[in-house]
N, C-alpha and C positions, 0 to 999 in steps of 0.2 A: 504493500500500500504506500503511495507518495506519500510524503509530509505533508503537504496541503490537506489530503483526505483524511489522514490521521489527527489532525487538528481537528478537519469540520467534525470528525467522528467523535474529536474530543467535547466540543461544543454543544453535540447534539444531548451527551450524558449529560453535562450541565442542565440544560433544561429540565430533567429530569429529577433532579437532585431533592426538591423539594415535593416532587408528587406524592400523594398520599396512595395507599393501594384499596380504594375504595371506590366504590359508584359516583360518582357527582350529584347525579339526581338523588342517591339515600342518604347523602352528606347535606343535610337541610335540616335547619332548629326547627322547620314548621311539621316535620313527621309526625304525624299523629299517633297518639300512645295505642297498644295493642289491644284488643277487645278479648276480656278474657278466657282461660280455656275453659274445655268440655267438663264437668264434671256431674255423671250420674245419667240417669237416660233421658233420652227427648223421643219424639214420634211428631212426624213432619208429613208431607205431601210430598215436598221435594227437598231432596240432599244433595247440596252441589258439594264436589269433591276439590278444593285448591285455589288459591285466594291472589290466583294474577289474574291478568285480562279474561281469559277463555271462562275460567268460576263466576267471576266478577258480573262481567257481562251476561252472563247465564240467570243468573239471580235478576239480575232486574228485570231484565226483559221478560223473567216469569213472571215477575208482578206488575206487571206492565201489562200482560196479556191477561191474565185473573187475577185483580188484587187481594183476591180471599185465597188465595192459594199461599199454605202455609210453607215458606219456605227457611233451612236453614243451610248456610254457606262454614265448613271447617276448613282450616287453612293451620298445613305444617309447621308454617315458622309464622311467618307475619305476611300482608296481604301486599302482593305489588315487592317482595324481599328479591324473587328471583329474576329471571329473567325481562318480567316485567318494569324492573328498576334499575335495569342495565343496558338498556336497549339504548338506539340511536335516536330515538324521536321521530321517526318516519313513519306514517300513517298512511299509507299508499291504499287505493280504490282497489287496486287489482287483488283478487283472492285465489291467482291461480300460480304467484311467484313472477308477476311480470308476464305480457303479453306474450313475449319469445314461446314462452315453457306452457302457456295455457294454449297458445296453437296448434304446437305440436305436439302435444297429449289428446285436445280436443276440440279440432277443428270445426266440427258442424254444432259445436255447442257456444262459440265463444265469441258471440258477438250475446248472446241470454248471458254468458261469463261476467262480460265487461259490463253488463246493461248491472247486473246483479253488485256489480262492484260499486262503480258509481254511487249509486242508489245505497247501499252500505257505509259509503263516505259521506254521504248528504246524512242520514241519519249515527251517525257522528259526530257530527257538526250540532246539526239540531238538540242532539241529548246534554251534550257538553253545554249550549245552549240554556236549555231548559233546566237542568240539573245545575246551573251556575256550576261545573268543573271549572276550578281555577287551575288550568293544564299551561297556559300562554301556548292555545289551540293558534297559526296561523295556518293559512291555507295558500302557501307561499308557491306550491308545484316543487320539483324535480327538474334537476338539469342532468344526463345523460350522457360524461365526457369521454371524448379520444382523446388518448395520450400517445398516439401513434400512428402512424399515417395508414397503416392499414385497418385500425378499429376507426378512421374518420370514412373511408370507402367502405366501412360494413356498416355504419350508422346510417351516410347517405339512403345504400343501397336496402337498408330495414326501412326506413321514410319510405321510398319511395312503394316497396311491396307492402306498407299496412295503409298509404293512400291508397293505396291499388284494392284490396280488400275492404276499405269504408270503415278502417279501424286507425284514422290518425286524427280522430277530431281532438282538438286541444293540444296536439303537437303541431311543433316546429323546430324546420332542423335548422341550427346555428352554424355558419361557417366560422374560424379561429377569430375574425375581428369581433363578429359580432358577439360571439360568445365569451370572448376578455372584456367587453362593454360588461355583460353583467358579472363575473367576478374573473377578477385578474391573473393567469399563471402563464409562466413561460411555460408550463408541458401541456397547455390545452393547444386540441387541433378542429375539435368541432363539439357540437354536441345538442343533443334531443330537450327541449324543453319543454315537457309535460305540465303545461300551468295550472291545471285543475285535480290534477289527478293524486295528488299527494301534500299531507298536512304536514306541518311541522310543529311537536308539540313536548311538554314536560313528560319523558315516561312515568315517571316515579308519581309525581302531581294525578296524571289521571289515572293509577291506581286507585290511589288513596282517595280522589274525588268520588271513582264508582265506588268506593264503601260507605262512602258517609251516604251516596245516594240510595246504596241499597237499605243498610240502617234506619233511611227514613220512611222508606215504605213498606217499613217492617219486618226486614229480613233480618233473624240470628244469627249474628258470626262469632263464630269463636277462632279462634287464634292459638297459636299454639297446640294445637291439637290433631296430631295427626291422624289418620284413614289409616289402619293395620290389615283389616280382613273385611270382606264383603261374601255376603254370604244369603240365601235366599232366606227369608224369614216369615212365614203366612203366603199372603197375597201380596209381600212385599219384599223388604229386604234388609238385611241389615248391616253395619259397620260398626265396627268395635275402636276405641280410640282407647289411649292411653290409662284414662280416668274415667270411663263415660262408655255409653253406644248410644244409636242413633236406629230405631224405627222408620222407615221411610216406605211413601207407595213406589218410588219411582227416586233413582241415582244419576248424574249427572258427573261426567267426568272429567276435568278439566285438569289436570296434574300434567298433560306436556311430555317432559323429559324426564320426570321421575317414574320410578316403576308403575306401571299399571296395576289395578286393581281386577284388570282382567287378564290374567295373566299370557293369553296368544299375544296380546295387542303389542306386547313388548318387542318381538320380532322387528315390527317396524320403523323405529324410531332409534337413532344413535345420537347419545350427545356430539357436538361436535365446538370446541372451545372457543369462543372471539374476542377481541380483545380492543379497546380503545383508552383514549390519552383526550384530555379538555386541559386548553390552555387557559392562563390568566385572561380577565377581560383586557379584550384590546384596546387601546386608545384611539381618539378621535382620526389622528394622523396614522396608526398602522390599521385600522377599518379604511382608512379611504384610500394607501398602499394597495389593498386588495380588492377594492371595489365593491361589491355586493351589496350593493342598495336592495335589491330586493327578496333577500333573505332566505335564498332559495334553499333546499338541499340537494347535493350531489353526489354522484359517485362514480366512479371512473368504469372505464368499457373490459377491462382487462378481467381472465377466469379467477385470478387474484386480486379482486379489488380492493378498493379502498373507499370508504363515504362518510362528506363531512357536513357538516352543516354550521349552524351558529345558535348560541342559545340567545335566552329573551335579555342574557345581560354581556351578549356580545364575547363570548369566549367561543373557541372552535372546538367544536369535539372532533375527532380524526380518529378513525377503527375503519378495522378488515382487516384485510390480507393475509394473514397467517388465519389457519383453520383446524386447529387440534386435535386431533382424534386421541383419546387416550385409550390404550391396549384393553381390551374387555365390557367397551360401552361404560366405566365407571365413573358416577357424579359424586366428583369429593371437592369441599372447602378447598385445598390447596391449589388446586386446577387452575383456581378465579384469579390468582399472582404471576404472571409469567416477566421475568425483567427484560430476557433477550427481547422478548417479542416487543416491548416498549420502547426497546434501543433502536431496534429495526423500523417501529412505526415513526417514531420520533423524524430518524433520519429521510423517513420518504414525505414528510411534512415539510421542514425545512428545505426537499427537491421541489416540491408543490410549491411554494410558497415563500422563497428565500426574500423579500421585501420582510419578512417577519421576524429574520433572521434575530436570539436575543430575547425572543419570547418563553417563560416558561411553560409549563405544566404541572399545573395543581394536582390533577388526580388525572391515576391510571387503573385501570379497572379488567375484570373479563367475566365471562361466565359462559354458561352450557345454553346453545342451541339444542332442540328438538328436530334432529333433519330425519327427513324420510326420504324414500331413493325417486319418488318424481319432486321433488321441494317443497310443494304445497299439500294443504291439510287432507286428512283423509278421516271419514267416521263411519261409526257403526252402532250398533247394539249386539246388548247379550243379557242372559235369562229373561228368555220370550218376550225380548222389548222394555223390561223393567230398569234395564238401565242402557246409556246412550253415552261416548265417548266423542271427542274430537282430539284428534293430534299434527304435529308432524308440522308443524308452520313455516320451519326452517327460515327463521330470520326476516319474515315479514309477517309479524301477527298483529303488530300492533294495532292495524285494522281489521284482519281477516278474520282474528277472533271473535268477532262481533258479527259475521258473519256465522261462523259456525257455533255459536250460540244457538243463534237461532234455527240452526238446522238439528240440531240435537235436539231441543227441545219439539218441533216437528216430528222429531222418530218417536220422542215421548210419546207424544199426542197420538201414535198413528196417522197421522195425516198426510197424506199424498198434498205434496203444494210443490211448484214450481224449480225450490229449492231440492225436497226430495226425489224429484226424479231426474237430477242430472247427474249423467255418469261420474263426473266428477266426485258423488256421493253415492253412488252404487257401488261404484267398485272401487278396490285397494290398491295399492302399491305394492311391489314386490317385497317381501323382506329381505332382510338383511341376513347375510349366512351366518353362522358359528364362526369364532374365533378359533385357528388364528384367519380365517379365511377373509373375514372383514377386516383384519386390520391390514393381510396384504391389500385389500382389492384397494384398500382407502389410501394407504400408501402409496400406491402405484397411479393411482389416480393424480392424487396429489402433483406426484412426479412428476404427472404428461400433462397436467395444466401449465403448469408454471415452465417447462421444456415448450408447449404450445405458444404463449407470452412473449419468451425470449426468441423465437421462428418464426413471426412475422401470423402469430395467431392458426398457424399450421397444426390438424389435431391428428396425431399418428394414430396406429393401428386399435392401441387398446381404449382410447376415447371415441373410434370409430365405431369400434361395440359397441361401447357402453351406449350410445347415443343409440342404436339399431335395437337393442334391448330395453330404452328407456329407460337406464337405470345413471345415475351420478351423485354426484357429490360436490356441492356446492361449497364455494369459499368465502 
């Protein structure tokens, strides 16, 4: 490595120096205290099982639909802790993982897909609305960047085949001037800017707002209280927690990445680790250095990306690219810390954005996605319909969960509605093999993305399958 590089690399750890290894969005005096736990039995209507988005939004929305319907919400640790309070604040319409990946899964369905999405993010908007969520909800869009001159001819050339299909309303595609007009890098070459279709908002804030909002129209939450065993009980069902059990007609699953309480369902679902870094707020003169008047979020075109955006008090949060698999599918505490991976993010910040050059970072953070081998979510039921699941969000839930809310509770109901009968929710995704089989495939994967990246986006033999099989592994 020259001296020059080992300098900038020495400057990049500087930045560093003072980060905290915590969420950003859970590092807030305004977190609401815990709601206490289960102790002794209860008997409910409906038991939603986990106390991030997918739980959250399941609860309301039941009381929303019959406000006499008695419902209780238990949650492991505390509500909005996981995944939910680590995220990037992207709120995107699509619930198929991006237009790309709902095409070619399900083509004669995905213009109903995108209609359904939309229509998902309006009542988002609206609930946050009506529920007064204090989230700093904007509805800023998504910018879409090439950082290479071959992903700026494969963004063209994506414009012009979803104008071609009557799927680019609300897009437009930016060439390099016009797209350093709205935020400034020497490695932008073009890029897609989706101005309706994706919010920008507090993850951790709109946990915590959907509990006070559930709370208010009567929903039981206990906290701390974990889901052990589920088990058929009468004409319903039951859960046994630490201190307590739970009576219910009808279970609601929303746990993600942690073991299922149905135990097939685990096949599909692998943690897979991500990680990000929030700088100080910026000053007047290093925000106008980068431009971004209009407050958009981004993320770059590469199988290794990167996506950053800006929070409501002007800091940059910057995550991706690195994608962790740990050996065995296992979610443990120490996972959430990685420093290489911070040193690594660090320094492709600083390549993004060297007018920043000097900037620290307060906190660096990570946690477990929920991926499944097509990206996006997948449900179902088990014991004759008495209980209903959603998983697999793979790093875009923080809208799509609100979508499949409402589709679980549909399979409750029995009810055939527009949502139920799309293949998208008829059928599964492949599982994931046995280790060590999964951790080669996820490794090798890895591999030929990032060998595909540095080759001009060229994808060899074994991503040629995977794609023929519809099966991968997102970064």
């Amino acid at each position: 490595m020259a001296p020059s590089a080992m300098s900038r690399g020495s400057d990049w750890t500087k930045a560093l120096i003072e980060a905290q290894p915590v969420s950003y969005w859970l590092d807030d005096p305004g977190k609401p205290h815990p709601e206490p736990a289960l102790t002794g039995a209860e008997t409910c209507d409906l038991l939603v099982v986990g106390g991030g988005y997918s739980g959250l939004w399941t609860a309301l929305i039941a009381k929303e639909r019959d406000p006499q319907r008695d419902v209780v919400l238990v949650e492991g640790h505390e509500a909005g802790w996981a995944a939910s309070g680590r995220n990037g604040g992207f709120c995107a319409a699509s619930i198929t993982h991006g237009l790309a990946n709902g095409l070619a899964r399900w083509p004669d369905e995905i213009h109903k897909l995108e209609q359904l999405g939309a229509r998902n993010l309006d009542e988002i908007e609206a609930a946050v609305a009506r529920y007064d969520l204090d989230c700093d909800f904007e509805r800023t869009g998504e910018i879409d960047v090439a950082t290479e001159t071959y992903q700026a001819s494969e963004l063209r050339d994506w414009y012009e085949e979803t104008e071609r299909l009557g799927l680019a309303g609300g897009v437009e595609f930016l060439d390099a001037e016009a797209l350093r007009e709205q935020v400034d890098s020497p490695t932008f070459q073009a890029g897609l800017y989706d101005r309706r279709g994706v919010a920008m908002l507090n993850p951790a804030k709109l946990a915590w707002g959907l509990k006070r909002a559930c709370l208010r129209l009567g929903v039981r939450v206990y906290e701390h209280t974990p889901a052990l065993t589920l088990k058929p009980y009468g004409a319903g069902m039951a859960v046994r927690t630490p201190y307590g059990s739970i009576h219910a007609r009808n279970v609601a699953l929303g746990t993600n990445i942690f073991p299922s309480l149905v135990r097939r369902v685990r096949a599909y679902t692998v943690p897979v680790y991500d990680y990000a870094l929030m700088t100080e707020p910026l000053t007047a003169d290093q925000l106008a250095a980068v431009g971004w008047k209009n407050r958009q979020g981004l993320g770059d075109s590469a199988n290794q990306f990167h996506y950053f955006r800006l929070s409501a008090d002007n800091r940059i949060l910057w995550g991706g690219y690195d994608a962790i698999y740990p050996y065995g599918g296992r979610v443990r505490a120490e996972y959430d810390d990685r420093p290489e991976t911070y040193a690594k993010l660090a320094g492709h910040f600083f390549t993004c954005f060297p007018q920043l050059e000097g900037v620290r970072f307060t906190h660096a953070w990570g946690g477990a996605i929920d991926t499944c081998s097509r990206f996006s979510a997948f449900f179902g039921t088990a014991h004759q319909g008495k209980v209903a699941y959603a998983a697999g969000f793979t790093g875009l839930g923080v809208g799509a969960t609100r979508f499949g809310a409402d589709v679980m509770l549909d399979l409750l109901a029995g009810e055939r509605s527009e949502r139920t009968e799309l293949e998208m929710v008829r059928k599964k995704p492949l599982p994931f093999p046995p280790e060590p089989f999964a951790w080669t495939g996820i490794a090798l994967t890895k591999w030929s993305l990032a060998r595909a990246d540095a080759h001009g986006g060229r994808r060899n033999l074994w991503l040629k399958t995977m794609d023929k099989l519809g099966l991968g592994f997102d970064s």
